[in-house]
DSSP file (Angstrom, degrees, kcal/mol; ACC not computed):
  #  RESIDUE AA STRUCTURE BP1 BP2  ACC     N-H-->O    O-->H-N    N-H-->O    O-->H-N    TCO  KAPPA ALPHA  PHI   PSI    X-CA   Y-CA   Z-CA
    1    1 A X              0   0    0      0, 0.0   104,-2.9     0, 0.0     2,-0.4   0.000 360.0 360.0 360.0 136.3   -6.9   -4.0    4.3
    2    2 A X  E     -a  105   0A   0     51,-1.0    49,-1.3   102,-0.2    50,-0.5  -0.760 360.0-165.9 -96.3 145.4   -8.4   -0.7    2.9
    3    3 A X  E     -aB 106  50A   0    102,-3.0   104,-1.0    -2,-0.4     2,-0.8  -0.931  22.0-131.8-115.6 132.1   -6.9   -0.4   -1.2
    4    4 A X  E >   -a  107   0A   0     45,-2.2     3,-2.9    -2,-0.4   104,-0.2  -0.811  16.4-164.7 -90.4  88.9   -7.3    2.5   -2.6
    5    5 A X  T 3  S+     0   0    0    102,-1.3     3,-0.3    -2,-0.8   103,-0.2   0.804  88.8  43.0 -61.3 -40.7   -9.0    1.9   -6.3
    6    6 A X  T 3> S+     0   0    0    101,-0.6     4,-0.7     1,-0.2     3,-0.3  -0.133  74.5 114.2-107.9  47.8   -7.9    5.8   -7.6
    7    7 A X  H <>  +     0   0    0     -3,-2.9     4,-1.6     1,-0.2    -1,-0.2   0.590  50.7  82.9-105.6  43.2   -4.6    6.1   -6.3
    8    8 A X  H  > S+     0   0    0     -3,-0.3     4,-1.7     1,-0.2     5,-0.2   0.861  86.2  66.1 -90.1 -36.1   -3.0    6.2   -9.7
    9    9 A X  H >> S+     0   0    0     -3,-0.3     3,-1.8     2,-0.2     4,-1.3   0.981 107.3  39.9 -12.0 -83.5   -4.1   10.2   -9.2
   10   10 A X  H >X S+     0   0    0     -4,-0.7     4,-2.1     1,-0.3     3,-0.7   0.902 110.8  56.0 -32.7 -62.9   -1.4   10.5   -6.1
   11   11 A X  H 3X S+     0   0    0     -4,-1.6     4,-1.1     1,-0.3     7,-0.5   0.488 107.7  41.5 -80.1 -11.5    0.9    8.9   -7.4
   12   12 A X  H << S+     0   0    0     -3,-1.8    -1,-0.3    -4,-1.7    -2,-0.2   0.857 110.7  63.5 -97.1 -12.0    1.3   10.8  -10.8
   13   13 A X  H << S+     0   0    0     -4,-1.3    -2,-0.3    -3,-0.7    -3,-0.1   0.965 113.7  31.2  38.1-100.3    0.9   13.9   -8.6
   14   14 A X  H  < S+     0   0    0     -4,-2.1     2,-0.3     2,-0.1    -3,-0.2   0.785 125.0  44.0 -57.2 -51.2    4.2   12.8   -6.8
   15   15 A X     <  -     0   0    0     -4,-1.1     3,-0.3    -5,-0.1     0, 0.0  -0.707  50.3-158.1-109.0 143.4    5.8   11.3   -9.5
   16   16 A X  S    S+     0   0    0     -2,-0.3    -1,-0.1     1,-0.2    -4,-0.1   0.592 105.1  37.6-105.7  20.7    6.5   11.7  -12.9
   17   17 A X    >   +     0   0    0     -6,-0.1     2,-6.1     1,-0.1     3,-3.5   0.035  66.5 174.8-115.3  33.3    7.1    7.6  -13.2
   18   18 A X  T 3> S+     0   0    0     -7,-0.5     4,-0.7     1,-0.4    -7,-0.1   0.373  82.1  65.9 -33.9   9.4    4.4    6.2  -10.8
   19   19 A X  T >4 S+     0   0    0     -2,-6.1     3,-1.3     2,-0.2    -1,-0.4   0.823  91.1  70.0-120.8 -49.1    5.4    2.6  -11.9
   20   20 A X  T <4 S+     0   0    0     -3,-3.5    -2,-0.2     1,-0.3    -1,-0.2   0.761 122.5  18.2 -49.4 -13.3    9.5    3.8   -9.7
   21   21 A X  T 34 S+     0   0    0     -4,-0.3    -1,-0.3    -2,-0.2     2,-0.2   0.546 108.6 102.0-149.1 -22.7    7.1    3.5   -6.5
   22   22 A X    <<  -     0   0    0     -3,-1.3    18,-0.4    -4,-0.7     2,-0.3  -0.513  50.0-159.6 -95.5 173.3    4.3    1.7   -7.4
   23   23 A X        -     0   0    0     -2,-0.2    16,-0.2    16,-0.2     2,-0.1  -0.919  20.2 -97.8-135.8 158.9    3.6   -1.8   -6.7
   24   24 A X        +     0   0    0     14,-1.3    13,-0.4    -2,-0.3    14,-0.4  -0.423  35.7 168.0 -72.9 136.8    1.4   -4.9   -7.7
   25   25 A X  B     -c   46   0B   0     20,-0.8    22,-3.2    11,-0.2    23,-1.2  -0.840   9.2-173.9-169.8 127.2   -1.8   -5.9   -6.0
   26   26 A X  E     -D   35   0C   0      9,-1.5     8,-3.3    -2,-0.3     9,-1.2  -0.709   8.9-149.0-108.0 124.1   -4.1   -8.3   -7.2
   27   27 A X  E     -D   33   0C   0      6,-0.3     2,-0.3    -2,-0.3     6,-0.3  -0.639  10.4-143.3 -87.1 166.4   -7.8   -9.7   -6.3
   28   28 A X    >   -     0   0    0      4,-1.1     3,-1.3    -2,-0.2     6,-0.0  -0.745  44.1 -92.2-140.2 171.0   -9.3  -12.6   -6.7
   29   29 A X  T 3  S+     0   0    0      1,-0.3    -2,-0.0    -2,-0.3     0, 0.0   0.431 124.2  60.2 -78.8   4.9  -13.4  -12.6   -7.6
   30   30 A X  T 3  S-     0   0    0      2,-0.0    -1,-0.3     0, 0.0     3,-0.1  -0.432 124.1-102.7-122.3  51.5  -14.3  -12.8   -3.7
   31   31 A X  S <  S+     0   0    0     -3,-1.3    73,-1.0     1,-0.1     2,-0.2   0.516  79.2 130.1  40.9  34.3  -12.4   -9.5   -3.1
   32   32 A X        -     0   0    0     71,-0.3    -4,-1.1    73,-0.0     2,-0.6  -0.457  60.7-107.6 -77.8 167.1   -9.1  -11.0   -1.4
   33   33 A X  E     +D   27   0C   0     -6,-0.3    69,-0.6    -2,-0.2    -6,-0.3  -0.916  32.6 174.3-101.6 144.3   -6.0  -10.3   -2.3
   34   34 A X  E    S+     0   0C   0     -8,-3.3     2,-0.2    -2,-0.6    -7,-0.2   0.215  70.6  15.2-137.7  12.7   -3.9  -12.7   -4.1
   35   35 A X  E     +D   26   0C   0     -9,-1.2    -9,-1.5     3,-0.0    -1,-0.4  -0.788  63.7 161.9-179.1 146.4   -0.5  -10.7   -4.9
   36   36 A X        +     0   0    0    -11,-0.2     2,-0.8    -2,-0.2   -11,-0.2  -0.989  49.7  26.5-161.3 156.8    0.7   -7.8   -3.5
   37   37 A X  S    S+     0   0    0    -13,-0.4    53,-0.1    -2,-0.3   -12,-0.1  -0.004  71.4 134.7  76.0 -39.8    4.1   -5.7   -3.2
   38   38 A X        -     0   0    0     -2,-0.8   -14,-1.3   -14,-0.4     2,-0.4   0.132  65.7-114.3 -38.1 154.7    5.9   -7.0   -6.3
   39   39 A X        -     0   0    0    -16,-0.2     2,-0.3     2,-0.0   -16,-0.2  -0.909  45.1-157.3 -98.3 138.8    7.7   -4.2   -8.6
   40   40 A X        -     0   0    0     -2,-0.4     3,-0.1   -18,-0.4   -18,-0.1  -0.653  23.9-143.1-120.0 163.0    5.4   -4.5  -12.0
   41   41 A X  S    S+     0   0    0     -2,-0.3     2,-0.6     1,-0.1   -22,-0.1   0.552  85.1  37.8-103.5 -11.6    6.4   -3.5  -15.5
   42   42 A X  S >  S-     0   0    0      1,-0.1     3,-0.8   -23,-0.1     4,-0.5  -0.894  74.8-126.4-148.5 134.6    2.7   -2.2  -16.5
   43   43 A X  G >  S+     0   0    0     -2,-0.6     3,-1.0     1,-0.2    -1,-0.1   0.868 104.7  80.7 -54.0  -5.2   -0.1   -0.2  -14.6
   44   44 A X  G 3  S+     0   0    0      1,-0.2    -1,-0.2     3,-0.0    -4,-0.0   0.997  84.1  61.8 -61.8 -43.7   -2.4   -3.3  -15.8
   45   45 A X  G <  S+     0   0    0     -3,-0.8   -20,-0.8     1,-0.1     2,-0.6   0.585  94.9  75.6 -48.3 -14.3   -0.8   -5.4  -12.6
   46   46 A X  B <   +c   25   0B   0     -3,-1.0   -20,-0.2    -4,-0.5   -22,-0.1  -0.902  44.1 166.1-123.0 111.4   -2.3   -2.9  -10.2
   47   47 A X  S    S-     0   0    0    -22,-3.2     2,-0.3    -2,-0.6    -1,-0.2   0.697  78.0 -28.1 -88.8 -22.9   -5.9   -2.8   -9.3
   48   48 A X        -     0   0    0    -23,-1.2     2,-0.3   -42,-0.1    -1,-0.2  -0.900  67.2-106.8-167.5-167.4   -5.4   -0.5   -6.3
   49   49 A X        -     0   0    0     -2,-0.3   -45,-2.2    -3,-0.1     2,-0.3  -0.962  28.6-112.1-162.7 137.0   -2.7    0.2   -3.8
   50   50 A X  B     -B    3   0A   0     -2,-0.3   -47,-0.2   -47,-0.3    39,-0.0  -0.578  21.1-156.7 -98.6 106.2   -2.5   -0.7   -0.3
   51   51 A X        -     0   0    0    -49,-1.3    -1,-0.1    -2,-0.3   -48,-0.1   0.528  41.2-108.8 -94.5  -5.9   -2.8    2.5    2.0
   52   52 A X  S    S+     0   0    0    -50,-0.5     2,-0.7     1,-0.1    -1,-0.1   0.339  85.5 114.3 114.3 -15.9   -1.0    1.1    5.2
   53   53 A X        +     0   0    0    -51,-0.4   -51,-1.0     2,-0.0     2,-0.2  -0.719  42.1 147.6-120.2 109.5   -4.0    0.9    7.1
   54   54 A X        -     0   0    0     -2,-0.7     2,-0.6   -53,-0.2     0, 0.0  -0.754  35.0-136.2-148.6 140.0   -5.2   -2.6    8.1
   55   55 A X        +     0   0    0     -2,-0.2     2,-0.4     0, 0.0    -2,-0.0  -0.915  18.1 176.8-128.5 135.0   -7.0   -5.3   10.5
   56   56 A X        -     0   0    0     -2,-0.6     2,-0.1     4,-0.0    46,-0.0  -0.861  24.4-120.4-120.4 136.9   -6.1   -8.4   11.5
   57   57 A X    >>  -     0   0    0     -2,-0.4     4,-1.7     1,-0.1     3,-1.3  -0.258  35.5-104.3 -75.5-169.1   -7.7  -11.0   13.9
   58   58 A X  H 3> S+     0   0    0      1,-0.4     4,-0.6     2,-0.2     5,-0.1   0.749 123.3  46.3 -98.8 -29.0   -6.1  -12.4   16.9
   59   59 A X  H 34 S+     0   0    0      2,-0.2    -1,-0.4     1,-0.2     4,-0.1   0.512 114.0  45.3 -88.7 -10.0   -5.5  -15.8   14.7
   60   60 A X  H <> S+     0   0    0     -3,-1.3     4,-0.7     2,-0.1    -2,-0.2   0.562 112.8  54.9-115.4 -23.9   -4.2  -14.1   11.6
   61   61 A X  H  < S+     0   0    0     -4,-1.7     4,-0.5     1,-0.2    -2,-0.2   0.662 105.2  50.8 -63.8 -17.3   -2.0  -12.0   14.0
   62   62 A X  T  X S+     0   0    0     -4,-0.6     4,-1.2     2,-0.1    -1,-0.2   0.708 107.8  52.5 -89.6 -21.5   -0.7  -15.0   15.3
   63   63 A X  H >> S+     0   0    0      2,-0.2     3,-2.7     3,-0.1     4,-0.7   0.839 109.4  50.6 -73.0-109.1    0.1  -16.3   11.6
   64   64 A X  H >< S+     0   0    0     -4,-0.7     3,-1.7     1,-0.3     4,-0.4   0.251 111.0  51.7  12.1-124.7    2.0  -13.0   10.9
   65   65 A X  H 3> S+     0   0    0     -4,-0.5     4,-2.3     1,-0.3    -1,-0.3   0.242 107.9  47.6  58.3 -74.0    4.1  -13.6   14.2
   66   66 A X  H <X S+     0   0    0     -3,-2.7     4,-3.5    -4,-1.2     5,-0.6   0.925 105.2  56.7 -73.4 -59.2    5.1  -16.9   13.5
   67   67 A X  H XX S+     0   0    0     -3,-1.7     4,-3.9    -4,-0.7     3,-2.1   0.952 117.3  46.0 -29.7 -73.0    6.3  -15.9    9.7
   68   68 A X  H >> S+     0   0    0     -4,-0.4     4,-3.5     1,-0.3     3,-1.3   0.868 109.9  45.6 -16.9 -81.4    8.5  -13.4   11.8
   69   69 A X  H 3< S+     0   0    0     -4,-2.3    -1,-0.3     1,-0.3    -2,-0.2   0.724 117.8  45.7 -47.7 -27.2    9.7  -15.4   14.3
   70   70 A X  H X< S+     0   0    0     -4,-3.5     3,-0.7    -3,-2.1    -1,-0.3   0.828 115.3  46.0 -92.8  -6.5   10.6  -18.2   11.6
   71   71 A X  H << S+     0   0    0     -4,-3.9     5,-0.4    -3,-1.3     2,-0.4   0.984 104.1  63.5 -78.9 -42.9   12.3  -15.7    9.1
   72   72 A X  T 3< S+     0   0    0     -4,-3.5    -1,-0.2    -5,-0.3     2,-0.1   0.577  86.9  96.5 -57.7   5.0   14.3  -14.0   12.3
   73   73 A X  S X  S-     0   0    0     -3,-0.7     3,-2.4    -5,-0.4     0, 0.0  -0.821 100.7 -79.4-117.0 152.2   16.3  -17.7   12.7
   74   74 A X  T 3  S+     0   0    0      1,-0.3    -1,-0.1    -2,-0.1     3,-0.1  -0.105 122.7  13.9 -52.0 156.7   19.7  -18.0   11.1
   75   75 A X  T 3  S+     0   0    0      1,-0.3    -1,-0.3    -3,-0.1    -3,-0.1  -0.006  99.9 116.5 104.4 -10.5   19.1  -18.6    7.4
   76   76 A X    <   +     0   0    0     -3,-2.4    -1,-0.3    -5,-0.4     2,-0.3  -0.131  37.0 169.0 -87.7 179.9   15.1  -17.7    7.4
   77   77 A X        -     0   0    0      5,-0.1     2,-0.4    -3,-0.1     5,-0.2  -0.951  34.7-111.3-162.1-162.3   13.8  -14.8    5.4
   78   78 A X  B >  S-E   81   0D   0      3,-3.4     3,-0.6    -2,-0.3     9,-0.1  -0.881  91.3 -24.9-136.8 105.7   10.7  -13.0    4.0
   79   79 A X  T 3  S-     0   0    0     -2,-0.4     3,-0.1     1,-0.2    12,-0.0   0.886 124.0 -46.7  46.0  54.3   10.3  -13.1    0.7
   80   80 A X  T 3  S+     0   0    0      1,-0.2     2,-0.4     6,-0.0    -1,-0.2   0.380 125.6  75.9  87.6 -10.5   13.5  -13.6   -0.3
   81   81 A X  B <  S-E   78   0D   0     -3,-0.6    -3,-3.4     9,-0.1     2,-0.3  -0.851  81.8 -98.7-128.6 148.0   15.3  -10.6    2.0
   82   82 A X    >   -     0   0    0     -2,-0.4     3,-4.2    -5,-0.2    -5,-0.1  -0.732  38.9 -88.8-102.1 172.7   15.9  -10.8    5.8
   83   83 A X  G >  S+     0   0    0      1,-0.3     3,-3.5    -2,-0.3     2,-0.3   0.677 125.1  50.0   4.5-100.2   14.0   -9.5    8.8
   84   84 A X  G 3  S+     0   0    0      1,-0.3    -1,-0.3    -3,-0.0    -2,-0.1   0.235 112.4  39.5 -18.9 -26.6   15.7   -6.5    8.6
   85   85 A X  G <  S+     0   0    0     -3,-4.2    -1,-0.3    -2,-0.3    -2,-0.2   0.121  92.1 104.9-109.8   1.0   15.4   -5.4    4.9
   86   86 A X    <   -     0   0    0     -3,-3.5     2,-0.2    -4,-0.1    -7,-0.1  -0.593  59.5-133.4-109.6 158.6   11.6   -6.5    4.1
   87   87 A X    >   -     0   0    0     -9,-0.1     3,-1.3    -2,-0.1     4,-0.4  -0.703  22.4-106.9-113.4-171.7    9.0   -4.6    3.8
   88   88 A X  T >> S+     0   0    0      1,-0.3     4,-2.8    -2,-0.2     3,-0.6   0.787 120.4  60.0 -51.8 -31.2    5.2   -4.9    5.3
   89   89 A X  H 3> S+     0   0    0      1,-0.2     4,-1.9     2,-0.2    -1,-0.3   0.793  96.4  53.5 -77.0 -21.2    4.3   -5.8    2.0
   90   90 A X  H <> S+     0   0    0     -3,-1.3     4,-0.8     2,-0.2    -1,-0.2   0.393 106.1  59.2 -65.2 -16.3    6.4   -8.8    1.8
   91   91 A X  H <4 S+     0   0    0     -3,-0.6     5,-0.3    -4,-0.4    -2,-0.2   0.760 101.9  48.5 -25.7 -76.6    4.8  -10.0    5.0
   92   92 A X  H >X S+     0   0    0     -4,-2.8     3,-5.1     2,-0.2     4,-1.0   0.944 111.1  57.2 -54.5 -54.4    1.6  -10.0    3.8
   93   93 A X  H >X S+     0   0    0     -4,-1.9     3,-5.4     1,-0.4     4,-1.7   0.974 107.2  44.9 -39.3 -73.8    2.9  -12.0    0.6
   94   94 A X  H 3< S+     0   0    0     -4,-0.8    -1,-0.4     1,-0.3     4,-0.3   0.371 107.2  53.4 -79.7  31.4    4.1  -14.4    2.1
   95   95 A X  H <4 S+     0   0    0     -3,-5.1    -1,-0.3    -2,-0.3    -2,-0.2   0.146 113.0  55.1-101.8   1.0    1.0  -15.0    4.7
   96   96 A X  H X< S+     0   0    0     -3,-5.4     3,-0.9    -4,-1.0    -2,-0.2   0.892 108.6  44.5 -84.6 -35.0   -0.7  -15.1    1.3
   97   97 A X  T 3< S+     0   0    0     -4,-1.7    -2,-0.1     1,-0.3    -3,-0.1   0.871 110.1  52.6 -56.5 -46.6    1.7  -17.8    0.2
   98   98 A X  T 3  S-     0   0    0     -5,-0.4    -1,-0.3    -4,-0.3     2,-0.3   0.234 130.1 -88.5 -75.4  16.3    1.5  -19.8    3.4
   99   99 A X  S <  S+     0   0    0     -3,-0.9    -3,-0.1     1,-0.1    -4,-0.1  -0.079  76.9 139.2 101.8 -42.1   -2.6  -19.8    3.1
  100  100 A X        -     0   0    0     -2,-0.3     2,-1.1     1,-0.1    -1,-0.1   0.385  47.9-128.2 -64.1 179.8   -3.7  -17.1    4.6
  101  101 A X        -     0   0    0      1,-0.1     2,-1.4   -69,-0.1    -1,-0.1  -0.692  16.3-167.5-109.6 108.3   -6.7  -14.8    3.3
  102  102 A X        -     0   0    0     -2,-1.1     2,-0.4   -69,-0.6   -69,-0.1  -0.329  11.2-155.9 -96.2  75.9   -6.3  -10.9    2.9
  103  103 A X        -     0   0    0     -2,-1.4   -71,-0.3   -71,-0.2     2,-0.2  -0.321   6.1-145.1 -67.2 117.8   -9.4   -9.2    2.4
  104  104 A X        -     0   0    0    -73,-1.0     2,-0.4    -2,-0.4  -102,-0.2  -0.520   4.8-155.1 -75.7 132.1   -9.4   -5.9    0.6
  105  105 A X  E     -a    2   0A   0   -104,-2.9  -102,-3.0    -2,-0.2     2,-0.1  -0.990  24.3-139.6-106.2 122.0  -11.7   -3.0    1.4
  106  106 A X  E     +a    3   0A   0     -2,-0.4     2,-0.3  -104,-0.3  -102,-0.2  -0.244  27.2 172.6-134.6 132.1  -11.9   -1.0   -1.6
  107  107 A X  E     -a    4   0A   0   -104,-1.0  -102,-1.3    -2,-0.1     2,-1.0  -0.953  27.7-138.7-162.0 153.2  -11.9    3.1   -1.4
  108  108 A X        -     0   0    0     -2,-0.3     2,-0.1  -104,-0.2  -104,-0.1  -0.602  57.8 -55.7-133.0  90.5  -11.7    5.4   -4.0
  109  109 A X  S    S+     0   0    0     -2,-1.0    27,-0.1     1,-0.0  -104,-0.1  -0.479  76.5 121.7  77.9-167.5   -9.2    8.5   -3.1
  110  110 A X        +     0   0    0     25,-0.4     2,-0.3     1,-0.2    26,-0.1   0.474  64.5  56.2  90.3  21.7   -9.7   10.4   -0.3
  111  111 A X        -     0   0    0     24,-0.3     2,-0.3     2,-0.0    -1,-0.2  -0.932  66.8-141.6-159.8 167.2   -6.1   10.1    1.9
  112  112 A X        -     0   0    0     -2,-0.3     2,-0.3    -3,-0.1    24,-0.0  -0.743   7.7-125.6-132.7 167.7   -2.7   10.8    0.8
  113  113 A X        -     0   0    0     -2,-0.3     2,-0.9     6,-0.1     3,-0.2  -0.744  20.0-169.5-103.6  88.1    1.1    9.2    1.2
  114  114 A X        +     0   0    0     -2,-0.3     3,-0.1     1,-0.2     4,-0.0  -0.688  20.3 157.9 -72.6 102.1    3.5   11.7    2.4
  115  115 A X        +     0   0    0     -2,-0.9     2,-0.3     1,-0.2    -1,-0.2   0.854  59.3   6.7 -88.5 -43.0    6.8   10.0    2.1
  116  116 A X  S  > S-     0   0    0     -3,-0.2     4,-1.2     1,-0.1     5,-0.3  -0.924  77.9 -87.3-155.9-165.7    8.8   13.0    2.0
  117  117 A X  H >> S+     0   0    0      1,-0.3     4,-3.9    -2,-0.3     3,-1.7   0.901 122.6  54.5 -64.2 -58.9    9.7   16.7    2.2
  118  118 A X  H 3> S+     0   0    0      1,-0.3     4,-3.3     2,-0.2     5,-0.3   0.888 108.1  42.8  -7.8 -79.0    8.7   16.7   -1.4
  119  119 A X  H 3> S+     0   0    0      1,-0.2     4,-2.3     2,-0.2    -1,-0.3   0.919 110.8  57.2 -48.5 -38.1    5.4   15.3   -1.1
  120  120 A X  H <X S+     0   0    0     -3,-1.7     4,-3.0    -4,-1.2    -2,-0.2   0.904 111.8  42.4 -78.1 -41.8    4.6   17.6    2.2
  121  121 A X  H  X S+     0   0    0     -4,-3.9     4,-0.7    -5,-0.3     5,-0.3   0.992 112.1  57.2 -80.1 -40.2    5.3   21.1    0.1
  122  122 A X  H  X S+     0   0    0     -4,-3.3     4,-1.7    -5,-0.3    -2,-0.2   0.935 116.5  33.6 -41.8 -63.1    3.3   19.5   -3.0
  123  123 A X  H >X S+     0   0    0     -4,-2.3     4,-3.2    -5,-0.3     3,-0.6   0.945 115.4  58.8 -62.4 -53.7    0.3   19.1   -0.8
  124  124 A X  H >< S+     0   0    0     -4,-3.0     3,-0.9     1,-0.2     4,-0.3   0.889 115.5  41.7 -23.7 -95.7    1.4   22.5    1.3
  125  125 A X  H 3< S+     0   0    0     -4,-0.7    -2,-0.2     1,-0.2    -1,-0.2   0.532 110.7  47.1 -47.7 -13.4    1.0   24.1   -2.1
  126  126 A X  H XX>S+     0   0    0     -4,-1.7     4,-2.6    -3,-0.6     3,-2.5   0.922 114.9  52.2 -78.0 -53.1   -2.0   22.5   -3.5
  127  127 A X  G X<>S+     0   0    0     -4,-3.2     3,-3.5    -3,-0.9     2,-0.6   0.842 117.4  42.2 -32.6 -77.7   -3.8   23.4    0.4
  128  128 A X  G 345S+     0   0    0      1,-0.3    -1,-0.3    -4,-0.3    -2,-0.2   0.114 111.8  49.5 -90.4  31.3   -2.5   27.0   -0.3
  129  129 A X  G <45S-     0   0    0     -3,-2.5    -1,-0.3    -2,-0.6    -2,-0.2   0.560 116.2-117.7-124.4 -39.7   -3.6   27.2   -4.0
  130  130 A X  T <<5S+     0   0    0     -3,-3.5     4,-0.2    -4,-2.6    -3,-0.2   0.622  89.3  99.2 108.7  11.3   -7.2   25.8   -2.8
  131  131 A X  T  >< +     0   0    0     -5,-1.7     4,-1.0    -4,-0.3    -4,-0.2  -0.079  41.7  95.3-132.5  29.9   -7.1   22.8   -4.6
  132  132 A X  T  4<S+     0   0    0     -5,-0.6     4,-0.4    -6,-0.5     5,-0.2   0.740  80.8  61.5 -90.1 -21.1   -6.1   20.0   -2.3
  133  133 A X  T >> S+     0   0    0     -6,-0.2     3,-3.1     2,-0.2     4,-1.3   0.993  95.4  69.8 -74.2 -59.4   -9.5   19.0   -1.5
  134  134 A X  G >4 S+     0   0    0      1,-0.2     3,-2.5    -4,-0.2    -2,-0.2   0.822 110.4  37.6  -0.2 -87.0   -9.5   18.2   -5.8
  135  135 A X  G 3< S+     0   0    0     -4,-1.0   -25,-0.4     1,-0.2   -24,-0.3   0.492 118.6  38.8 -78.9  21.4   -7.3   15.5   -4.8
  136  136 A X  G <4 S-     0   0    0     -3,-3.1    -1,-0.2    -4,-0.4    -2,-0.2   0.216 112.2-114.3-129.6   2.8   -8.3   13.9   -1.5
  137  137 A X  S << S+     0   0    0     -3,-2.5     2,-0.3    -4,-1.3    -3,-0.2   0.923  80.8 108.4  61.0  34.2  -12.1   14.4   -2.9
  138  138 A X  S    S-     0   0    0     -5,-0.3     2,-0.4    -6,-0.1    -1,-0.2  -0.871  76.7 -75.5-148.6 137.7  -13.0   16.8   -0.3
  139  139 A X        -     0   0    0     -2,-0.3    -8,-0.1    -3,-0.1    -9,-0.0  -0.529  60.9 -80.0 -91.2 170.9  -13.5   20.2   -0.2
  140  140 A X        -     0   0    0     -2,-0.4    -9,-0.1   -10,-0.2   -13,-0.1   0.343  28.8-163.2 -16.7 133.7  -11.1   22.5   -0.4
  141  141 A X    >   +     0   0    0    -14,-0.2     3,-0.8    -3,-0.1    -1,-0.1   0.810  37.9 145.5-106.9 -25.3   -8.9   23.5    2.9
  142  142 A X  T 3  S+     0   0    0    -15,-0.6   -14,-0.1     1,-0.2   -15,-0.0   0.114  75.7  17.0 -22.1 136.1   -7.2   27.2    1.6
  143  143 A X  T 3         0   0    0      1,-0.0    -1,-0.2   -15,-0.0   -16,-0.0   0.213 360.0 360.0  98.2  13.1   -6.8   29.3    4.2
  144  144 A X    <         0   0    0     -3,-0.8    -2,-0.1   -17,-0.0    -1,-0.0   0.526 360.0 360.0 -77.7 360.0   -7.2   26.7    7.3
């Protein structure tokens, strides 16, 4: 799973509370993850943040799969919430809970979140200002 180590950048960028949006995620000394998703009270809980983009073998895909399939029967859930309400990150807990191993690959900037119209004209204006490459570590895009 790729983590992003600087994206407390973005996320004050977007926000002026990063802690409303951001979430906990934790390593262990052989670069796993060992908590993830959780709402935190302090930036200390968060060593990085989890950019969405991820690879799983055909045996941890089958793990994942099976979590589903037993949270979709009457009464099951995912972390507390059903099917329907959970998110990806509540997945992952709980294939961390059940055993499994989620190894983080570590990057430091260089993608963005666009969640909504908001975010898309912030980044619009930073492009047309010349200074979006600043935040993506890149150089500049004005006038692309």
């Amino acid at each position: 799973m790729i983590v992003d180590r600087e994206w407390l950048k973005l996320w004050i960028l977007r926000s002026d509370d990063p802690l409303s949006d951001a979430e906990s995620l934790r390593l262990d000394g052989g670069g796993n993850i060992i908590d993830i998703g959780r709402k935190v009270p302090s930036l200390d809980e968060i060593e990085a943040q989890y950019i969405g983009l991820m690879r799983f073998s055909a045996k941890a895909c089958g793990e994942l799969l099976d979590l589903l399939d037993r949270a979709a029967q009457p009464g099951g859930d995912v972390q507390g919430k059903p099917v329907a309400n959970c998110y990806m990150t509540d997945l992952l807990q709980a294939h961390i809970d059940h055993g499994g191993k989620l190894h983080a690959v570590p990057i430091d900037g260089g993608w963005i979140e666009v969640d909504t119209d908001e975010d898309l004209a912030r980044y619009t204006a930073l492009v047309e200002a010349g200074t979006f490459g600043d935040l993506c570590g890149i150089k500049a895009l004005a006038g692309r």
